[in-house]
N, C-alpha and C positions, 0 to 999 in steps of 0.2 A: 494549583501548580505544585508540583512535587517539592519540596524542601530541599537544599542545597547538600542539607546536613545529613537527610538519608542515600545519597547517591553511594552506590556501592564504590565507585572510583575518587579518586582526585580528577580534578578535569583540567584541561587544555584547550586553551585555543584554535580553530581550526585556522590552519594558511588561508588566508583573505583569496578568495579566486581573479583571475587576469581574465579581463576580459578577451574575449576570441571569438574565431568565429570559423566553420568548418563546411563542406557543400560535396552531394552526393552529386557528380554527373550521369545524366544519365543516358542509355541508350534502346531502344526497341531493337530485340532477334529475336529466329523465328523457336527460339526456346523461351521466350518470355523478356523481361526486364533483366537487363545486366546492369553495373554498377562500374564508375572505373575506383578500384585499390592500385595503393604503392604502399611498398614497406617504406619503415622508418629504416632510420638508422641504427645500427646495433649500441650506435654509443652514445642514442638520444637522451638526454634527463627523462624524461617522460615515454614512457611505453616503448623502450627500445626494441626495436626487433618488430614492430605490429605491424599489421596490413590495417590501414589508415584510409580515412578521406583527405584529399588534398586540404590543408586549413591553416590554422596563427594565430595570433596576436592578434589585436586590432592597433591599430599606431594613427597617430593624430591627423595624419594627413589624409588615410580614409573620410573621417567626418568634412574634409573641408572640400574633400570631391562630388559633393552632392550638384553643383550646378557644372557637370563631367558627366554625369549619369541620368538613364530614363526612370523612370517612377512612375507608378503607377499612384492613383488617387487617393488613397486607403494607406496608401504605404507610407509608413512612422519613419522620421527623423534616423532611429536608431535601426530601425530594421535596414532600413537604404545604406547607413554606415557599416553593421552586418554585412548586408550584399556587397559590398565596393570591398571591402575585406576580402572575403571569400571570394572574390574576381582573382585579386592582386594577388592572393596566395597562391591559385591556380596557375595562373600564368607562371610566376617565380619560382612553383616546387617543379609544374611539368608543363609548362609553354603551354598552355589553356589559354585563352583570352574569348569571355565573354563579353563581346565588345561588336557594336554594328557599324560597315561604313555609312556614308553620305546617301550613298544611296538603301540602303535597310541589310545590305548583305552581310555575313556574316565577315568579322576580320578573316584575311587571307593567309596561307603561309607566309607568301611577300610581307605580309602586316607583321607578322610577329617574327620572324626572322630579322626586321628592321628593329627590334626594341633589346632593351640590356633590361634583362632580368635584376641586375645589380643595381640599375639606376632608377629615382625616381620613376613610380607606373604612370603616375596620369596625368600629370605634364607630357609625359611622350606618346601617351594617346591621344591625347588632346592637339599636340603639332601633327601628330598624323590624318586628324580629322576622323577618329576613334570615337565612339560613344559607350562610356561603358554600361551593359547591358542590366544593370541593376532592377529596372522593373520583369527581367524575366529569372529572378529569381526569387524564391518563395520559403516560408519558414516551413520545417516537417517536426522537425521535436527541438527542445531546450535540454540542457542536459549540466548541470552544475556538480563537478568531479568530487567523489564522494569523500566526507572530512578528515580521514584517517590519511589521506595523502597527502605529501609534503608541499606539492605543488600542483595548484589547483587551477580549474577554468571555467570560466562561465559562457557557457561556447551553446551557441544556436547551430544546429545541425541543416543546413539549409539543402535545397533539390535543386537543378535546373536543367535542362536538356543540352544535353552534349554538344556541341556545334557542328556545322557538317565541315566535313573536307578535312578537321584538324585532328592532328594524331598527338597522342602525349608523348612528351621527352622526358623524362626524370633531371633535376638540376644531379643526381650523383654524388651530394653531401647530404642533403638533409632526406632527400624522396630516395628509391631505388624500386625498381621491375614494377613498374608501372601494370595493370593486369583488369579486362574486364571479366568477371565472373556474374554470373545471377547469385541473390541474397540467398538464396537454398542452397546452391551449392558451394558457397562461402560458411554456411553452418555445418554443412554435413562435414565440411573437410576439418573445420577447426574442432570438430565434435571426436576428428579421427588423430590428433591430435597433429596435425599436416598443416596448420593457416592461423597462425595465432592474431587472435584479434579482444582485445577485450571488452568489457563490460558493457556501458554503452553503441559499442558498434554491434556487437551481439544484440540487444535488444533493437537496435536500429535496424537492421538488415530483418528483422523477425517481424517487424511490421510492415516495410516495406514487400515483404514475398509475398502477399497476400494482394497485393496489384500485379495484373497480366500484363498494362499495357504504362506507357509514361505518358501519359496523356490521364491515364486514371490517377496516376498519383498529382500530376501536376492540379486537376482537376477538382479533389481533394483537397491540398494545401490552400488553393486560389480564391477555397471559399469563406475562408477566414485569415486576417490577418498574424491570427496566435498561431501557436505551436499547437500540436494535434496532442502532446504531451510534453510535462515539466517535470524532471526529475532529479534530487540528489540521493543519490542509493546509500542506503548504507548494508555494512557486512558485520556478519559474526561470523561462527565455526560450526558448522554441520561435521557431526563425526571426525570436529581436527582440522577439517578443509577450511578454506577461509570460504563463503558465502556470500555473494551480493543479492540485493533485494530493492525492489522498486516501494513505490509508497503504496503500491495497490495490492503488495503481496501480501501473503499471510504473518510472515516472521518483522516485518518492517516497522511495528510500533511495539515491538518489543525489545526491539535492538535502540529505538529514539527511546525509551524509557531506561532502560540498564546504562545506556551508552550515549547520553544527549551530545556528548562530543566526539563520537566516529571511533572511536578505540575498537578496536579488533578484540574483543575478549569475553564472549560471552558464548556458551554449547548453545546449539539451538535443538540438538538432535533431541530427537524425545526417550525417556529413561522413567524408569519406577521406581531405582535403588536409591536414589541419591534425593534432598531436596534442593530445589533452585531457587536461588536469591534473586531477587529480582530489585529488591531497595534494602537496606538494612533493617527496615521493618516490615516487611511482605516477601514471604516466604509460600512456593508453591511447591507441593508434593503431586506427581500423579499417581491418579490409583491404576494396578494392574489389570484395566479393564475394559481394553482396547476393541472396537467394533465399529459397526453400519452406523449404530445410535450416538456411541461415544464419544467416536473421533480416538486421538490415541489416548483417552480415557479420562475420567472423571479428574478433574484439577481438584485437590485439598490445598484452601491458604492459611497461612499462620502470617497473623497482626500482631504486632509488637515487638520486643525486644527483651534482653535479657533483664534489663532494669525496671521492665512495668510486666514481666509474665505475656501470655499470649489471650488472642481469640482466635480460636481456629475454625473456619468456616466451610462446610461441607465435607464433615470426615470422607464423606462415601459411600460405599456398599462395605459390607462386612465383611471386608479382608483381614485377618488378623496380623496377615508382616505386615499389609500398606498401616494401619493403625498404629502399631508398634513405632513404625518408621516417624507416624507423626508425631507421636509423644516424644520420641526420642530426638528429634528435631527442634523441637519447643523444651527440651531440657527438664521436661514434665510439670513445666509451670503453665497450664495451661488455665483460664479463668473464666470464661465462655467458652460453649460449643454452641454457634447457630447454624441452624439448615436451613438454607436458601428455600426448600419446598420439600416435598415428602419422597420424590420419585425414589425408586429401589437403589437408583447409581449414588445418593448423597445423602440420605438420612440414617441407613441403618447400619455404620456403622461407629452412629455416636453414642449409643452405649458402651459399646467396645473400648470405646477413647475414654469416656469416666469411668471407666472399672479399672484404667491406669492409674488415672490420678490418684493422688492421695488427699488433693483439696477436693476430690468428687465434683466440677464446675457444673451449673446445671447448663443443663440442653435448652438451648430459647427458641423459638419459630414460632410458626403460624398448624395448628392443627390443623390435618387434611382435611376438605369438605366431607361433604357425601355424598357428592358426586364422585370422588378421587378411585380408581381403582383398586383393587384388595392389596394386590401388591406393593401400594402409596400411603399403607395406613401409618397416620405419624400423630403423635399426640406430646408435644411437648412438658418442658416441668414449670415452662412459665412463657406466655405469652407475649410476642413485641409489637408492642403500638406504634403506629405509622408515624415517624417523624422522633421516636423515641431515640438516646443515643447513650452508646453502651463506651466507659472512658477506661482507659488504662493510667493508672499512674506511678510514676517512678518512686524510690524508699522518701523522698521528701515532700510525697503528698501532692505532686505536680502533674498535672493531667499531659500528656505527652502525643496518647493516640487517640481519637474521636470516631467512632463508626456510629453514622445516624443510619437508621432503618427506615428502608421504603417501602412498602406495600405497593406492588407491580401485579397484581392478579391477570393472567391472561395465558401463558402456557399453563399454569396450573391455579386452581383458583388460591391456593395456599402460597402462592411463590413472594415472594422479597429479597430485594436487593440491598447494598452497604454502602453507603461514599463513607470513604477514609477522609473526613473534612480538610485537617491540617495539607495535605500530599496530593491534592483531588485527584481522588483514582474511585471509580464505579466498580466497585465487586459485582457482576451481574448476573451471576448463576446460570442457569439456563435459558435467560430475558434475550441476550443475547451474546451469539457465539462466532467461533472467528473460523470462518469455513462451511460455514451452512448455515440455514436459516432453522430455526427452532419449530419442531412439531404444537402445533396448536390442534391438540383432541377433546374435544366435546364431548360428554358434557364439562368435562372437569378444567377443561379448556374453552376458552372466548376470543375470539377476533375483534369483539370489541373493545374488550375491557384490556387487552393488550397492544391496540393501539393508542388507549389514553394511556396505561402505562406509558410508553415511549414517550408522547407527549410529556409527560410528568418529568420522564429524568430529561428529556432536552431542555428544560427550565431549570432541571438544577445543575446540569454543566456548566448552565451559564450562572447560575449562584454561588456555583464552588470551582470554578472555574477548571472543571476537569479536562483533562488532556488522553487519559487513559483509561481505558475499560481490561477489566481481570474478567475472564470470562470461565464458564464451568469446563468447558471443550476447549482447547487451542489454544495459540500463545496471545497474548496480550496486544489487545486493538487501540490502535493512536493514527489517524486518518490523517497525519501531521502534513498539507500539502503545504507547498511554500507561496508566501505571499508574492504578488512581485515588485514589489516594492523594496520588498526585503528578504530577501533570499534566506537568510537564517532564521526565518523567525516561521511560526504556521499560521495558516489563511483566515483560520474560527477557531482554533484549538480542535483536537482529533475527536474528542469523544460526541461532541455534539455532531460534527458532521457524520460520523459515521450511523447516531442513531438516525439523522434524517435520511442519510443515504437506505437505512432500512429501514421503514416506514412508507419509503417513494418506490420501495420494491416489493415491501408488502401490497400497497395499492395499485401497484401495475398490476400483482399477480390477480389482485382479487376483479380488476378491468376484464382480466382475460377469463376468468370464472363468466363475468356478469354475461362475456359476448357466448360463449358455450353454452347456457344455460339460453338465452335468445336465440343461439342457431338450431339447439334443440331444444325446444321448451316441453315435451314430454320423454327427455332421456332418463336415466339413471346415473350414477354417479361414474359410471364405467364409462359410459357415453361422454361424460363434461371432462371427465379426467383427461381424455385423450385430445382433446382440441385446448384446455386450459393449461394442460403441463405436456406440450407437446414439443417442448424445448429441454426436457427432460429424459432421461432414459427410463425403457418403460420398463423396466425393475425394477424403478423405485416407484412406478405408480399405488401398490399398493398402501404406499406411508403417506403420499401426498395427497391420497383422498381422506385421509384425516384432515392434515389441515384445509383441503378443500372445503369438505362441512363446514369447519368453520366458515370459511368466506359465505358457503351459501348462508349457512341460517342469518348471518349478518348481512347480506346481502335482501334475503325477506325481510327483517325486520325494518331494512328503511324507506319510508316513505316514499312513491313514487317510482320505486322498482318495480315493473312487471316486465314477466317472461311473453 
């Protein structure tokens, strides 16, 4: 767990979120699924001006309406308080009432014409002989308002089918222009800057367009009582703009590590010139070396600080600004140089970086096999043993930063990776990257030996308790989902889920090898390619038949596999 002491900010509290609760009604046309929106009020504390779902608060007298409403069998205490919420809101923002008579029919206009929005709801359903229709509503996502905002909610986003025969009214204070659109054309318009709607209803509506009919979404949600997703976003600045991000995006556990409490302040945009801080002791340069293989190019970090000098890890390819730039970012106290592995994007340009210094630091790694490509040849000035760890210390002799060395052989047979012990952060080089999966090339490359890697570091997340993986490609992976028990807090810590999440996608891909390889058991590689990465675009088939081989020759060497 990251140190308190290295966080680049002072931190804050986030505002505690209010519980609420909010419901998409829905309708079938013959253009697809519509949704009914009402704007807010322009002079609402919260998202004034937005095209909304009817929603609120949750208030106490919901929970005690539960022997008022239907249920289904499955359906939780709080979920049914959720639903009887999201009833009561509809009714009160736009004369909605999902509610059945006596006899199963839906409330009437006469039904709801007879009630005061103003006064208690379900006592006066209740003397009408009103049922409120609680089991036909269903949870679609969760959505916990991201921590940088003043006023927060913890609002389940619920579905339910529209009622027939009732038309919405706007109450005229809180709701206004009541409107059904379909989810597509609610983005294109906000996209034209015509229908402002924010953050979560955007991702909402993005997953809802992808049902044709309300029977398909209702159908979907019915089949589990959870949310189909949980999210609190957080944002930084892309190029100055403020930026929101889900947990599954790419920038999302980079912004929970610079910013564990919601602060708006960190670039995300990618750059060469400058280096980015990332903790007051981990410092990321990239190199200007942007491509297919790259990503927007090779990450250089610098560990340490001005009191203990640095370890800079992966200068890169022999750029001589991007080099410059690194020395001169480490203030030219640089004390190690280690390479995560030999490839051309990260080893050769750590001579460049000691012909700077004037302490001359030696170069540490692992010497390329010989297996390794001509263009991978790397021979270090001193060799680092598995479990060895390289200490920085401050003028009073006080060890401050700890990088232990792992031995990960499997993209390349030379590769190793760093835990920062104090801060548990996984330096992972090329092992694993945030945006793509890492080429596994043969011979120099193994599918085996880089699945026990993975295995190795998921044991030590849990020894050092990492939350954060520094990757050689792309910004900084933290899989941080929220527990629910506790909304603030994450469900395993990021780094270990994310390496099993790739592991479980390494072995699906290598599934789908084994069945191509059985549909055609005298093809060629051209042949498996196209039935194994056929989720793929077929320009990139010629990279992915590398790491194919891999799958195959591991695929032969295990017992009990035949084609």
């Amino acid at each position: 767990m990251v140190r308190s002491t290295q966080l680049l900010h002072p931190q804050r509290a986030p505002a505690a979120p209010r519980p609420a609760a909010t419901v998409l009604l829905l309708r079938d046309s013959p253009q697809g699924i519509e949704v009914l929106m009402t704007r807010r009020s322009t002079t609402a504390s919260f998202a004034p001006g937005a095209y909304v779902f009817p929603g609120g608060g949750i208030d106490a007298a919901d929970a005690q309406a539960h022997g008022l409403s239907t249920r289904r069998d499955t359906q939780s205490d709080l979920h049914l308080t959720q639903a009887i919420a999201a009833i009561r809101e509809s009714f009160e923002e736009l004369g909605i009432l999902l509610a059945r008579r006596a006899d199963g029919s839906h409330a009437s206009a006469e039904d709801i014409a007879a009630l005061d929005r103003q006064a208690p709801f379900a006592p006066q359903c209740a003397a009408r002989g009103l049922t409120l229709a609680g089991a036909e509503v269903f949870v679609l996502a969760h959505w916990i308002t991201d921590r940088d905002l003043p006023r927060r909610f913890d609002v389940p986003f619920l579905i339910a089918r529209m009622p027939e025969e009732q038309e919405p009214e706007a109450d005229e204070s809180e709701q206004f222009e009541p409107l059904w659109i379909r989810p597509a054309e609610a983005l294109t318009r906000h996209e034209a800057g015509h229908f402002f709607i924010i953050f979560p209803t955007i991702r909402t509506l993005d997953r809802l367009k992808a049902h044709d009919t309300v029977e398909s979404v209702l159908n979907t949600c019915a089949a589990s009582e959870e949310p189909l997703f949980t999210s609190c976003p957080r944002a930084g600045l892309l190029n100055g703009a403020e930026s929101r991000h889900m947990e599954h995006e790419a920038p999302f556990g980079e912004l929970a590590l610079v910013s564990p409490d919601g602060q708006i302040n960190h670039e995300l945009g990618w750059q060469t010139e400058r280096p980015v801080p990332l903790l007051k002791n981990a410092v990321r340069l990239t190199a200007p070396n942007p491509g297919f293989m790259t990503g927007p190019g090779t990450n250089s970090y610098l560990i340490g600080d001005p009191t203990t000098g640095y370890i800079a890890i992966d200068p890169g390819p022999a750029e001589p600004e991007h080099i410059e730039r690194l020395w001169r970012a480490a203030g030219g106290d640089i004390r190690f140089i280690v390479c995560t592995h030999s490839h051309a994007d990260h080893s050769p340009g750590a001579p460049l970086l000691q012909a700077l210094c004037a302490n001359k630091p030696p170069i540490l790694g692992l010497p390329s096999a010989a297996t390794a490509r001509a263009n991978s040849h790397f021979i270090p000035e001193r060799c680092l043993a598995d479990n060895e760890r390289l200490a920085l210390k401050n003028t009073s002799g006080e060890t401050q930063h700890t990088l232990r060395v792992v031995h990960t052989p499997g993209h390349a047979a030379n590769h190793l990776c760093l835990v920062l012990e104090e801060d548990g952060l996984l330096i992972s080089g090329d092992h694993i990257l945030n945006g793509s999966t890492t080429v596994i090339d043969p011979p120099d490359g193994h599918m085996g030996n880089y699945l026990d890697s993975l295995d190795k570091l998921a044991a030590l997340c849990d020894e050092h308790h990492i939350d954060f993986i520094l990757p050689a490609h792309g910004y900084v992976l933290g899989d941080l989902r929220l527990s629910p028990d506790n909304r603030s807090a994450p469900l395993e810590g990021g780094a270990k889920a994310a390496v099993q999440h790739l592991k479980a996608h390494r072995l699906a891909r290598e599934a789908k090898v084994a069945r191509a390889m059985q549909a055609v058991p005298h093809g060629t590689m051209d042949d498996w390619v196209k039935l194994a990465y056929d989720d793929v675009p077929d320009r990139l088939w010629p990279v992915a038949k590398r790491s194919m081989l891999a799958h195959v020759e591991r695929l032969q060497s295990l017992s009990g596999f035949n084609l």
